[in-house]
FIKESE-247338 format. One line per field, with one value per atom (N, C-alpha, C, O): residue in one letter; x, y, z; atom name; residue number from 1. Coordinates in Angstrom, 1 decimal, always signed. Layout:
FIKESE-247338
code = a, ...
east = X, ...
north = Y, ...
up = Z, ...
site = CA, ...
pos = NUM, ...
end
This chain:
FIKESE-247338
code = x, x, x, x, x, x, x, x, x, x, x, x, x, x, x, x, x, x, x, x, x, x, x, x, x, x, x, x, x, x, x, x, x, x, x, x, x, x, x, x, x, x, x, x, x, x, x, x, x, x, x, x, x, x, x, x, x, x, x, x, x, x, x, x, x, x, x, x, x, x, x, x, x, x, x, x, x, x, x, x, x, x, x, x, x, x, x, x, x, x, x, x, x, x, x, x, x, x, x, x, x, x, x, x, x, x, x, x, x, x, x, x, x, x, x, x, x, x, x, x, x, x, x, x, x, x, x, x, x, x, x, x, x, x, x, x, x, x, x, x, x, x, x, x, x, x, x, x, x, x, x, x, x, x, x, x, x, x, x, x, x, x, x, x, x, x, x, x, x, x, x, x, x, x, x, x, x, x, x, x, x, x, x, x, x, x, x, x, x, x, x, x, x, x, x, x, x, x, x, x, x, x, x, x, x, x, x, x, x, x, x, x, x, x, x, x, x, x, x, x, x, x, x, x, x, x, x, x, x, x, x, x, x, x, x, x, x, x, x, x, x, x, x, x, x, x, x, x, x, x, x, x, x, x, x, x, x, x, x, x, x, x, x, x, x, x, x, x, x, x, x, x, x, x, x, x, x, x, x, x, x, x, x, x, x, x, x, x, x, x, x, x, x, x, x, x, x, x, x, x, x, x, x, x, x, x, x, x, x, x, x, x, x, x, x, x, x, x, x, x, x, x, x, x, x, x, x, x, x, x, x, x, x, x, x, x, x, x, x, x, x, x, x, x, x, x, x, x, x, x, x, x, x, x, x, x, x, x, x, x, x, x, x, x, x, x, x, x, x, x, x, x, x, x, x, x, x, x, x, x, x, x, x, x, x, x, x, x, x, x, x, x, x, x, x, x, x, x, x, x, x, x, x, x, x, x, x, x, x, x, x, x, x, x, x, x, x, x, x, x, x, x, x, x, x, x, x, x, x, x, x, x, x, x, x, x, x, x, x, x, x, x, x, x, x, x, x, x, x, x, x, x, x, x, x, x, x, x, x, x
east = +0.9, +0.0, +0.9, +1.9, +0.5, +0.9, +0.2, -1.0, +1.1, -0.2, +0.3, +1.5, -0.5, -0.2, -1.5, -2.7, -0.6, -1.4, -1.1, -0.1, -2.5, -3.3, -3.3, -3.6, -2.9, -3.2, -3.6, -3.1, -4.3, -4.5, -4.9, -4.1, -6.0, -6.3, -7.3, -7.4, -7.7, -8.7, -8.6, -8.1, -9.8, -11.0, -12.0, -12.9, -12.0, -13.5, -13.4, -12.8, -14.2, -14.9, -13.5, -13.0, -12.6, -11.4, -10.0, -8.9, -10.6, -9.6, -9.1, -10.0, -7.7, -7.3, -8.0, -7.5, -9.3, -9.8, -8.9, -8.4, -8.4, -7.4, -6.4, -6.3, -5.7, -4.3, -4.2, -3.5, -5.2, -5.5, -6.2, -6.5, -6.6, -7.0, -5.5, -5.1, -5.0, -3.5, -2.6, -1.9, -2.5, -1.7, -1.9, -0.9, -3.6, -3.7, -3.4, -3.2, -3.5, -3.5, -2.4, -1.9, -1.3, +0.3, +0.7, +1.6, -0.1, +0.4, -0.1, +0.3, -1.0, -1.4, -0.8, -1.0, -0.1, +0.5, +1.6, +1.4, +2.4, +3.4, +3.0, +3.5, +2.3, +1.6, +1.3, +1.6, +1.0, +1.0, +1.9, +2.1, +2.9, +4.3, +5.4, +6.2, +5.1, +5.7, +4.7, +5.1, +3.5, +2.6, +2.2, +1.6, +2.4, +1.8, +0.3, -0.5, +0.1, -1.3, -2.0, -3.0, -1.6, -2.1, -1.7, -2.2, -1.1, -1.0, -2.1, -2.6, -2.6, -3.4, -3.2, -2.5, -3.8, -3.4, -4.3, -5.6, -3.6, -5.0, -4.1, -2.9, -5.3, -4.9, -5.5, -6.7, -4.7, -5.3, -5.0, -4.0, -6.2, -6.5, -6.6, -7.5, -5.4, -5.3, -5.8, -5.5, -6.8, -7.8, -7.9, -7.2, -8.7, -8.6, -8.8, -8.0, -10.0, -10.6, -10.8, -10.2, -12.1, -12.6, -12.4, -12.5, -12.1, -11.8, -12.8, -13.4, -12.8, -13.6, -15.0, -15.9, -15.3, -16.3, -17.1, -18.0, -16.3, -17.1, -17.4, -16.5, -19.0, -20.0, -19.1, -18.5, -18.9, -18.5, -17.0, -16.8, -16.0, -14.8, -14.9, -14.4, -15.9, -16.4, -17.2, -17.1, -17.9, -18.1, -16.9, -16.9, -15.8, -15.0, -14.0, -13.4, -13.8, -13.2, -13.5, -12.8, -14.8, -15.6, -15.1, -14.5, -15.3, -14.7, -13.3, -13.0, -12.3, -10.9, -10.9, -10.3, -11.1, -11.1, -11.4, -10.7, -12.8, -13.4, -12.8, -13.2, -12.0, -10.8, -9.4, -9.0, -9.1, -8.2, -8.9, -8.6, -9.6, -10.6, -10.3, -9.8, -10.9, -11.1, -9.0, -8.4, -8.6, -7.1, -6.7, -6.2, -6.9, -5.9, -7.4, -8.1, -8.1, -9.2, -8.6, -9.3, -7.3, -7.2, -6.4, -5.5, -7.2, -5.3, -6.9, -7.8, -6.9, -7.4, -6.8, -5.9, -8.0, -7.9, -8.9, -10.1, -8.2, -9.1, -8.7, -7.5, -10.0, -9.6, -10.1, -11.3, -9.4, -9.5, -8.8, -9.0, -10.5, -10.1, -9.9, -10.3, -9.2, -9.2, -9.6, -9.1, -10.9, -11.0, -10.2, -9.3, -10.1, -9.6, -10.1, -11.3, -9.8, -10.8, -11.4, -12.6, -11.0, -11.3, -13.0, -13.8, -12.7, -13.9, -15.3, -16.1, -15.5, -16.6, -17.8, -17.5, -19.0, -19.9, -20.0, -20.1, -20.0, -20.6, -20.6, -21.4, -19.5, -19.3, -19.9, -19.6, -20.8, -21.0, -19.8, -18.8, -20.0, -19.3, -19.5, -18.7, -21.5, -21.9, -21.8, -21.9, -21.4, -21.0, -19.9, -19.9, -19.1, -17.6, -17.9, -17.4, -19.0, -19.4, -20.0, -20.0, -20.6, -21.1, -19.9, -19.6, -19.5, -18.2, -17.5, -17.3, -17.1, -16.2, -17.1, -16.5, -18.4, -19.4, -19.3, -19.6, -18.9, -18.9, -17.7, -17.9, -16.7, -15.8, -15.4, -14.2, -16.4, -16.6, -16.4, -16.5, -16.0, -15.4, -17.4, -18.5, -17.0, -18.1, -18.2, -19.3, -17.1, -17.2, -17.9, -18.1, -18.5, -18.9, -18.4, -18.6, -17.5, -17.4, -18.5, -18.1, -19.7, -21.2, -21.4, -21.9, -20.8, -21.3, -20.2, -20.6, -18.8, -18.2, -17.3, -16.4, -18.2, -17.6, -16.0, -15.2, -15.7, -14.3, -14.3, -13.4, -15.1, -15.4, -16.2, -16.3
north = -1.2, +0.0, +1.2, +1.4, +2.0, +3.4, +4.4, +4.5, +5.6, +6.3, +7.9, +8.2, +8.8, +10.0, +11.4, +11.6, +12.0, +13.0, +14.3, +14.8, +14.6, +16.3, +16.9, +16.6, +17.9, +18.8, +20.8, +21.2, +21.4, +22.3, +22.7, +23.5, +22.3, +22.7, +24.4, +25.2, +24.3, +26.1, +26.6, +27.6, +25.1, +26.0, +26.5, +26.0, +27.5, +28.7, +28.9, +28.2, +30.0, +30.3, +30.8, +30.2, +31.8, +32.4, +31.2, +31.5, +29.8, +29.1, +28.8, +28.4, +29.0, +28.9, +27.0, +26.0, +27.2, +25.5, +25.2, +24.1, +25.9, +25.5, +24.8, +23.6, +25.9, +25.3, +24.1, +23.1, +24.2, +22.8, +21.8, +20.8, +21.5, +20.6, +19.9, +18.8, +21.3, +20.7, +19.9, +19.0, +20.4, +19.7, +18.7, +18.3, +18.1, +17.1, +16.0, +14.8, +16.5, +15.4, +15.3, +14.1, +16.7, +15.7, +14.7, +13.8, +15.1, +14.6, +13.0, +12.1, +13.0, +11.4, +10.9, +9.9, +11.6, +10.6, +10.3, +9.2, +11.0, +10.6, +9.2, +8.1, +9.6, +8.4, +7.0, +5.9, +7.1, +6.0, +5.4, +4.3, +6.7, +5.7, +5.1, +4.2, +5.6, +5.0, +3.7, +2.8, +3.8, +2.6, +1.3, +1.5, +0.0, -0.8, -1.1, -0.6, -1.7, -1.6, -2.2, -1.6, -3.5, -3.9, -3.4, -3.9, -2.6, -1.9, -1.2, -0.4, -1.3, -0.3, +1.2, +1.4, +2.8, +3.6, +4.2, +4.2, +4.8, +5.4, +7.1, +7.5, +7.8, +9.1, +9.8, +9.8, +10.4, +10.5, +12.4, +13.0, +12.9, +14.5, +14.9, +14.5, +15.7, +16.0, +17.2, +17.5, +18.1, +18.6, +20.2, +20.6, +21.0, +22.1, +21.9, +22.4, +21.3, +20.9, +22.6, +23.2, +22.8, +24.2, +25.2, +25.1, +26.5, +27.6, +28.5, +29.4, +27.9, +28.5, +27.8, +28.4, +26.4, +26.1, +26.3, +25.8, +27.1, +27.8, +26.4, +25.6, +26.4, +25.3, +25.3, +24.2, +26.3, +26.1, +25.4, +24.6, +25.4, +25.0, +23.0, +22.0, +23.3, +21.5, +21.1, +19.9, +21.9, +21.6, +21.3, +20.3, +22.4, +22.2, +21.2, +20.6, +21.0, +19.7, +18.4, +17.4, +18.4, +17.1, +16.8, +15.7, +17.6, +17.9, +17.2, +16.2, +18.1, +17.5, +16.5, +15.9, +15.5, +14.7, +13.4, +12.4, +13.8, +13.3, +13.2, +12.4, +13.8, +14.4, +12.8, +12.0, +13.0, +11.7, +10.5, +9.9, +10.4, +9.0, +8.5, +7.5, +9.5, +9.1, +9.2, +8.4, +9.8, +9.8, +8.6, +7.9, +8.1, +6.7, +5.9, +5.9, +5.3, +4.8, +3.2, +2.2, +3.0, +1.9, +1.2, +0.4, +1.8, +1.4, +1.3, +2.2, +0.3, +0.7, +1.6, +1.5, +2.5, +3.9, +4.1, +4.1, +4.2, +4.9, +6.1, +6.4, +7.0, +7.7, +8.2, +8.0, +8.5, +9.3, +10.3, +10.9, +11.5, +12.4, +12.5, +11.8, +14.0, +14.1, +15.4, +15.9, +16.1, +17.3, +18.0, +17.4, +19.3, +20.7, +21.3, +21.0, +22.4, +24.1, +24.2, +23.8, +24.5, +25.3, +24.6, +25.2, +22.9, +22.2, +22.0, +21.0, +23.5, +23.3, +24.5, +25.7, +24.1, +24.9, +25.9, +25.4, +27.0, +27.4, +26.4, +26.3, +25.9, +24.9, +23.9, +23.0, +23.4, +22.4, +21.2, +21.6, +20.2, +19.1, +18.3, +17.9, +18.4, +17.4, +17.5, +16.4, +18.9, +19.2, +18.3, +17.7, +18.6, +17.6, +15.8, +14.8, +16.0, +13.9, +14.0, +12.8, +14.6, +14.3, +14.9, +14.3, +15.6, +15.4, +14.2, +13.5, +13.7, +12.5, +11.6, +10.8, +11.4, +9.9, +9.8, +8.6, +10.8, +11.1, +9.8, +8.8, +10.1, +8.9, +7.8, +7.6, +7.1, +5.5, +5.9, +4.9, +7.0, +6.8, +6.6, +7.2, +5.7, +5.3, +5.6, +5.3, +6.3, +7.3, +8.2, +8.7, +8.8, +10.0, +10.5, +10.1, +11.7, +12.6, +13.1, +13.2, +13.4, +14.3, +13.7, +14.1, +11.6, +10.5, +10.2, +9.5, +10.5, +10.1, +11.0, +10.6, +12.4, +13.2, +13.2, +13.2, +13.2, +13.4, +15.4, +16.2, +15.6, +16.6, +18.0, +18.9
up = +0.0, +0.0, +0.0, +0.7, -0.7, -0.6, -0.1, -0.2, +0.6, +1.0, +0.8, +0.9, +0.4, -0.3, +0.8, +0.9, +1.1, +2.1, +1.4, +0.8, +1.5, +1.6, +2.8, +4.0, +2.2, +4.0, +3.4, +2.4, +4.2, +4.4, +2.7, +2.1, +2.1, +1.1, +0.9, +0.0, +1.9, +2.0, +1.0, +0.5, +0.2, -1.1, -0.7, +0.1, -1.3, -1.7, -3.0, -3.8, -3.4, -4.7, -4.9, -5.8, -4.3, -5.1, -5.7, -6.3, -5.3, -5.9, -7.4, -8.2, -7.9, -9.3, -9.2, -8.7, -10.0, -10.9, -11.5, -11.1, -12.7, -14.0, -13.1, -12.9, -12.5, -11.7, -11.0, -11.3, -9.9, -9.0, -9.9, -9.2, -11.3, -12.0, -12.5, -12.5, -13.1, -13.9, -13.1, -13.6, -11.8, -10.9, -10.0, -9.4, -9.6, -9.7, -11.0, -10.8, -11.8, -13.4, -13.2, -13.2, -13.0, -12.8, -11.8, -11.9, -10.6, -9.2, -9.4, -8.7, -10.2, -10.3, -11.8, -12.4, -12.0, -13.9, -12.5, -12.0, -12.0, -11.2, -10.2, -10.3, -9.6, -8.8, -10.0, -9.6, -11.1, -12.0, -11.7, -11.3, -12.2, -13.0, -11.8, -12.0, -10.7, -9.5, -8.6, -7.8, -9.1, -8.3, -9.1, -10.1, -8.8, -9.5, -9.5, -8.7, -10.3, -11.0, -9.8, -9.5, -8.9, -8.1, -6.7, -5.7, -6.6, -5.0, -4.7, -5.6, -3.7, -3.1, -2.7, -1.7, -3.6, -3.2, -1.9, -2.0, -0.5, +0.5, +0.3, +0.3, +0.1, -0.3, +1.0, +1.1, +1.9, +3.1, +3.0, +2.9, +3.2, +3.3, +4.9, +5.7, +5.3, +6.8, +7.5, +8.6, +6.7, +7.1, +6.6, +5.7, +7.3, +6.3, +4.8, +4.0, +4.4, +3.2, +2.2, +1.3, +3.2, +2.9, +3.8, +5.0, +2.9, +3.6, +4.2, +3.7, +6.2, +6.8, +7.0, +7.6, +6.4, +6.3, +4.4, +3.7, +4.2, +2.6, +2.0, +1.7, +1.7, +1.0, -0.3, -0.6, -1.1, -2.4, -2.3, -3.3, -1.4, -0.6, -1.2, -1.8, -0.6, -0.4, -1.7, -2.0, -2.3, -3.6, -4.8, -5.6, -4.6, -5.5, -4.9, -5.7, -3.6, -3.4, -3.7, -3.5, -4.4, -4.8, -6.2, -6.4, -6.8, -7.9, -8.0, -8.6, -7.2, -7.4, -6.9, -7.8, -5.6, -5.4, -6.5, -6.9, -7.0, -8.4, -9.5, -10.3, -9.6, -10.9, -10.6, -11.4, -9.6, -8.7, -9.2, -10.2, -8.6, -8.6, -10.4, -11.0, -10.7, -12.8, -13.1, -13.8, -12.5, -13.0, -12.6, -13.5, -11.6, -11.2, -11.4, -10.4, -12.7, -12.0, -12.5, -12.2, -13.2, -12.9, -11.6, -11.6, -10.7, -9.5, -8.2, -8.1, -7.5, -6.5, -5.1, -4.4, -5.3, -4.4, -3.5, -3.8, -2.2, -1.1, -0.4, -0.1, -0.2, +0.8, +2.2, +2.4, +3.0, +4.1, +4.4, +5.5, +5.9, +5.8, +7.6, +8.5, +7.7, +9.4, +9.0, +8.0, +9.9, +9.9, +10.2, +10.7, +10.0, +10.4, +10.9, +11.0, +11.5, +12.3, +11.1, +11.0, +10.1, +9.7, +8.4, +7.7, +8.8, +7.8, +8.7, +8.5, +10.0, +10.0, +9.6, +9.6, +9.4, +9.3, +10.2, +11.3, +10.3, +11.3, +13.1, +13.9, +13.1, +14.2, +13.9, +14.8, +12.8, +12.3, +11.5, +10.9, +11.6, +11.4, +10.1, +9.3, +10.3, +9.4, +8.3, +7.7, +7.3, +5.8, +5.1, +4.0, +6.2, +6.3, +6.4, +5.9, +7.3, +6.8, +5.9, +5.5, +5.1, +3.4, +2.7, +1.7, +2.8, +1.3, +1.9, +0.9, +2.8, +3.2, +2.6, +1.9, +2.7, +2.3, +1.1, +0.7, +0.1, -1.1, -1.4, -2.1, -0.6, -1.2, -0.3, -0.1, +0.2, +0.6, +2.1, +2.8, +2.9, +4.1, +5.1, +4.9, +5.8, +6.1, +7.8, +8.4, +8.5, +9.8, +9.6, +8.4, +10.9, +11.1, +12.1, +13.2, +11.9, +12.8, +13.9, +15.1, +13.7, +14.1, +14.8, +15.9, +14.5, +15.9, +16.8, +17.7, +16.8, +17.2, +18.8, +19.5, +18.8, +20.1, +19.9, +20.8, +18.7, +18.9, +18.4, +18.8, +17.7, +17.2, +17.5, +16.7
site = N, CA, C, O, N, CA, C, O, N, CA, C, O, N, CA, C, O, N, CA, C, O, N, CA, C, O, N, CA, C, O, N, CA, C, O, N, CA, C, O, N, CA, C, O, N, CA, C, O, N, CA, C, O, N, CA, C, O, N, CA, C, O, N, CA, C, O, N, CA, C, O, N, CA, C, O, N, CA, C, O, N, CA, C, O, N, CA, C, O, N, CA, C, O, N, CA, C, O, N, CA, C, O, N, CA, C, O, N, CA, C, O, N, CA, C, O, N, CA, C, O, N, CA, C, O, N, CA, C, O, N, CA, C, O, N, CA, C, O, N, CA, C, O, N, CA, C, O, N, CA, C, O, N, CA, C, O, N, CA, C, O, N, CA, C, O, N, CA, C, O, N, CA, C, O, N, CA, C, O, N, CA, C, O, N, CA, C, O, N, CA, C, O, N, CA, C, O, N, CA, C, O, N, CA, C, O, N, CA, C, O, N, CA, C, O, N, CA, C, O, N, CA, C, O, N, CA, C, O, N, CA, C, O, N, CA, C, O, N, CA, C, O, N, CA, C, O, N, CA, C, O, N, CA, C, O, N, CA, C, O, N, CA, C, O, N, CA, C, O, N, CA, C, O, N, CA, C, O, N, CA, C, O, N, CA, C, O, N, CA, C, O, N, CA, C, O, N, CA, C, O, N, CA, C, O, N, CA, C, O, N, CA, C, O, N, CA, C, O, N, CA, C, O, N, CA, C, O, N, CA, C, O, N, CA, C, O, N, CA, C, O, N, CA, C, O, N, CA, C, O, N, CA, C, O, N, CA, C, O, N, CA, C, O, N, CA, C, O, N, CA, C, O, N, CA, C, O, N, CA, C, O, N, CA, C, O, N, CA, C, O, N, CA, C, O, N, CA, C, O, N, CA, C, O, N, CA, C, O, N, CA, C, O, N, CA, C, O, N, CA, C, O, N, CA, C, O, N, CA, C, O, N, CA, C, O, N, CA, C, O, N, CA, C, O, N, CA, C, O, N, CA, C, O, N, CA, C, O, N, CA, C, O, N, CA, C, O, N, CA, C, O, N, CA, C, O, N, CA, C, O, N, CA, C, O, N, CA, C, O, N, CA, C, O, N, CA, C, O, N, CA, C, O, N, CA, C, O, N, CA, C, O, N, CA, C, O
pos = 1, 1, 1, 1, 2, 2, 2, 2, 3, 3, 3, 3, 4, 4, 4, 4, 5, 5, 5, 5, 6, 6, 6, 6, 7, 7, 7, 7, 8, 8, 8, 8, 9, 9, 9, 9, 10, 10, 10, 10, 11, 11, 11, 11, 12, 12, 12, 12, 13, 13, 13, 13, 14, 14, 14, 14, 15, 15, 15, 15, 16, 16, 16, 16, 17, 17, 17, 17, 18, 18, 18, 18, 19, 19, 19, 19, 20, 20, 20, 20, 21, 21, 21, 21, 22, 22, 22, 22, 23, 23, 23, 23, 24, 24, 24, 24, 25, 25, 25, 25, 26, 26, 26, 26, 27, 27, 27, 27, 28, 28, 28, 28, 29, 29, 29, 29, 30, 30, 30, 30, 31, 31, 31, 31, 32, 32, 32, 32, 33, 33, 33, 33, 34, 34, 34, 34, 35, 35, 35, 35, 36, 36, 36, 36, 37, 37, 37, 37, 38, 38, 38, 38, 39, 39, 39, 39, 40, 40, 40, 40, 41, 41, 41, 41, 42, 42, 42, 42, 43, 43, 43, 43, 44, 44, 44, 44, 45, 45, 45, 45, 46, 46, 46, 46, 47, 47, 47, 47, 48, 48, 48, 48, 49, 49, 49, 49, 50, 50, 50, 50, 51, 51, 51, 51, 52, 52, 52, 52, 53, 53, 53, 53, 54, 54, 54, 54, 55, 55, 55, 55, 56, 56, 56, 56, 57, 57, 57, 57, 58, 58, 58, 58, 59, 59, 59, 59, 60, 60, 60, 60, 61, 61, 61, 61, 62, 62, 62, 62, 63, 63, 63, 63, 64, 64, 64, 64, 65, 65, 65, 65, 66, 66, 66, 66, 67, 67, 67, 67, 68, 68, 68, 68, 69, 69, 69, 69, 70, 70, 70, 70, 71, 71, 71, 71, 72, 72, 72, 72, 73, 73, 73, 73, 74, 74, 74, 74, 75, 75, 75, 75, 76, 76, 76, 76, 77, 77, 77, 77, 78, 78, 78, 78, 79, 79, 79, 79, 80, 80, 80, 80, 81, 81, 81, 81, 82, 82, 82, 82, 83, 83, 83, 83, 84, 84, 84, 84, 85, 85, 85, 85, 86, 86, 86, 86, 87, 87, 87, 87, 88, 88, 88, 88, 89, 89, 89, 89, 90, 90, 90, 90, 91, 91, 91, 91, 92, 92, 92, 92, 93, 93, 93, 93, 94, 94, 94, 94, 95, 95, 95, 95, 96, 96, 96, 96, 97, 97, 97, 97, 98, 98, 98, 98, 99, 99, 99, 99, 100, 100, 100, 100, 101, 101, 101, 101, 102, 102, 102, 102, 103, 103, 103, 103, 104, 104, 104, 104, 105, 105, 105, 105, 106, 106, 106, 106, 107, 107, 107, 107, 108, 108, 108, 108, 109, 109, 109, 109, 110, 110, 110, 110, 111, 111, 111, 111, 112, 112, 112, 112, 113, 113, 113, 113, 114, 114, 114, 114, 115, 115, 115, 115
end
């Protein structure tokens, strides 16, 4: 298994799309050509998703995450995430367990009082 960490991403609406598109497409041709076809990749995001909570933050993180998934889609890939300050609503949590549900993680933060 290999494992590849994200950290402090703080998207909002002012984020460069083009750039953070191009540079995931590279960051996974690289991840190809170093991973075999049958290794397991866990692509682990260490928090600070969205900036401040911002909905659109978490929208376009779906997106790039999504963008990953289709780039390596022949390699099996998982992910997990650890919140940040900054990935709550309004002190809310639960925004952060549906973009996480979005890709197979099957915890909830909202249930677990760690949060």
């Amino acid at each position: 298994m290999r494992f590849y960490v994200l950290s402090d991403l703080h998207l909002d609406e002012n984020a460069d799309v083009n750039m953070l598109q191009k540079t995931l497409q590279e960051l996974c041709c690289r991840i190809r050509a170093v991973t075999p076809i049958r290794e397991t990749i866990l692509v682990v995001c260490l928090g600070d998703i969205a900036n401040e909570g911002n909905p659109t933050g978490f929208e376009l993180a779906a997106k790039l995450f999504q963008l990953i998934k289709d780039e390596l889609k022949d390699r099996n890939v998982l992910f997990d995430f650890v919140p940040g300050n900054h990935d709550r609503v309004g002190g809310d949590i639960a925004p952060f367990d549906a973009f996480i549900a979005k890709f197979g993680v099957k915890h909830k933060y909202t249930e677990s009082g760690a949060y």
